[in-house]
Each structure stands twice: as C-alpha cells, then as structure tokens.
N, C-alpha and C positions, 0 to 999 in steps of 0.2 A: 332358096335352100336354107337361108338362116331361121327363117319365117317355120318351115318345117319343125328343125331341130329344135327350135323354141316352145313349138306347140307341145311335140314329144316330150320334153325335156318336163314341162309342166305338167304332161298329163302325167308322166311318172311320180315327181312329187306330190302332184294333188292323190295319188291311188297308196304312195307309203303313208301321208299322214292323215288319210281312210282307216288302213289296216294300225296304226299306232293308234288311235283313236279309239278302235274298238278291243286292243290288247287294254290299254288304260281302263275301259269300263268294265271289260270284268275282274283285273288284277285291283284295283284301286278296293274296290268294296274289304275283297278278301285279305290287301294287308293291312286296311286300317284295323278289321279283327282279328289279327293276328298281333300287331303292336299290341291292341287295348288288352290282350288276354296274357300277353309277353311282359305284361307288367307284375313286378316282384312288390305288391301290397296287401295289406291284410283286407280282410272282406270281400275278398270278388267271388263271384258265385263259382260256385264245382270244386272248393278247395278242397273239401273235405272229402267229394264223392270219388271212388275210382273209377267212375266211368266217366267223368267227366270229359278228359280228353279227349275217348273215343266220340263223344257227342260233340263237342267241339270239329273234330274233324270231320265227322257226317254233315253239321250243319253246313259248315265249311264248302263240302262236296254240294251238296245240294245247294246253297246260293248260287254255286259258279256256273252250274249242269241250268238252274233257273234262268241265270243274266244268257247265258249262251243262246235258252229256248226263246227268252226277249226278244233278244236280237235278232236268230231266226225267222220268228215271227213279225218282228218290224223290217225286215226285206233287208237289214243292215249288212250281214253278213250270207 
C-alpha cells in the first residue's frame, strides 16, 4: 500500500513540475521584455514614437501565441 501511495504521490509531482516548467517557458521570455523595456533610460528605441507601446505589446502577444504554437507542436503541451 505504501508502495502505491509513493508511485502516485510521485507521479503527481513529476506532472506539476511538467506544467511549471512549461508556464516558466513562456512567461520567462515575455518578462525579461517587459523588465528590459520597464527600464527608465535615455536611448531605447520607440521613445519617441507613439505607437511604440502598442507594438511592444503585439510583439509581446505574438512571442507568447509563437512559444505556445512551439510547444504544441513539440507534443509538450
């Protein structure tokens, strides 16, 4: 019986840190551009455009909708 509970107990942990694993690859891309653009310096590109942000956030959208379709397609998810 303990033998059970063990295998169980494991296959559970091994299947959350599956699904944390694949929240990390597509969150991880999207905040490190979200820090580098969250930076208050002179010179980064689109400061001066006002569409800038909106392009930011399409890209944005479109990395994650991209890693998501990765994924998909590498059977990960």
């Amino acid at each position: 019986m303990q033998d059970l509970h063990d295998s169980q107990t494991s296959a559970l942990h091994g299947r959350n840190s599956y699904v944390l694993s694949i929240v990390a690859a597509v969150f991880l891309p999207l905040g490190f551009l979200t820090g580098v653009f969250g930076v208050n310096v002179g010179g980064m590109p689109g400061v001066k455009s006002p569409m800038a942000f909106t392009l930011l956030c399409l890209g944005m959208a479109a990395l994650g909708v991209i890693l998501m379709a990765a994924l998909r397609w590498l059977r990960w998810i």
